[in-house]
C-alpha positions in Angstrom: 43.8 -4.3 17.0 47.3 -3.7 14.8 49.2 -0.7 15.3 49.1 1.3 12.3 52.4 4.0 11.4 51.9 7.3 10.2 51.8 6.9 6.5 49.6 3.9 6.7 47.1 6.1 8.7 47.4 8.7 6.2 46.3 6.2 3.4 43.6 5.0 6.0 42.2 8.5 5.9 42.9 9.1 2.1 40.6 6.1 1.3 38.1 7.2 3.4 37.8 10.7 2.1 37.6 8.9 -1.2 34.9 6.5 -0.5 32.9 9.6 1.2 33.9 11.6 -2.7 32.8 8.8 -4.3 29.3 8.7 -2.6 28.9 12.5 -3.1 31.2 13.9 -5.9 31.5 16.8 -3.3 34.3 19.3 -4.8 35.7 20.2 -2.0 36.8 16.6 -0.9 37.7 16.1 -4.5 39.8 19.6 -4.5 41.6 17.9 -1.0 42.0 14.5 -2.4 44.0 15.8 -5.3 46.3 17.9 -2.4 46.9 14.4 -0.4 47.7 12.2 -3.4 51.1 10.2 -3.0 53.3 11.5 -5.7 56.7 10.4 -6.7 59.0 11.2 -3.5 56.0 9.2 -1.6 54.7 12.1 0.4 51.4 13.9 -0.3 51.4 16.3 -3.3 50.7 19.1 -0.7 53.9 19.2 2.0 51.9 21.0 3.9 49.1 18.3 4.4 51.9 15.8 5.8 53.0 18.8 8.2 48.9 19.4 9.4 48.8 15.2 9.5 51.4 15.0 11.8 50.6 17.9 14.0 47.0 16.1 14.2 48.5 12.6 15.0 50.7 14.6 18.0 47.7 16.2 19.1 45.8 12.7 19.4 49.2 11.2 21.0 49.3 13.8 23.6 45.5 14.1 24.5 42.0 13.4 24.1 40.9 15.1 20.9 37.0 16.4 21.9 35.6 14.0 19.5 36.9 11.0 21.0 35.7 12.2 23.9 
């Protein structure tokens, strides 16, 4: 299996959340993809969801996360 970096990940999970909106039209995943959209500067349109991203991706680096468990 490849390796994928951060960003790529990110988009990995984007799409996913999109498919799952698409199936459901569920406004709280539409409200979240419209925080974690790629604007112009290539980051999501909420910093904040980059800085939760990676704090996720360290927590998954340094340990088990229960639900891979």
């Amino acid at each position: 299996m490849e390796s994928l970096t951060q960003m790529q990940a990110f988009e990995a999970m984007v799409l996913f959340l999109d498919d799952y909106y698409e199936r459901t039209k569920a406004d709280e995943i539409g409200a979240l993809l419209g925080s974690l959209q790629i604007v112009g500067d290539g980051m999501p349109a909420d910093p904040a969801a980059w800085e939760d991203w990676m704090k996720c991706i360290q927590k998954v680096l340094s340990e088990t996360p229960s639900l891979l468990k």
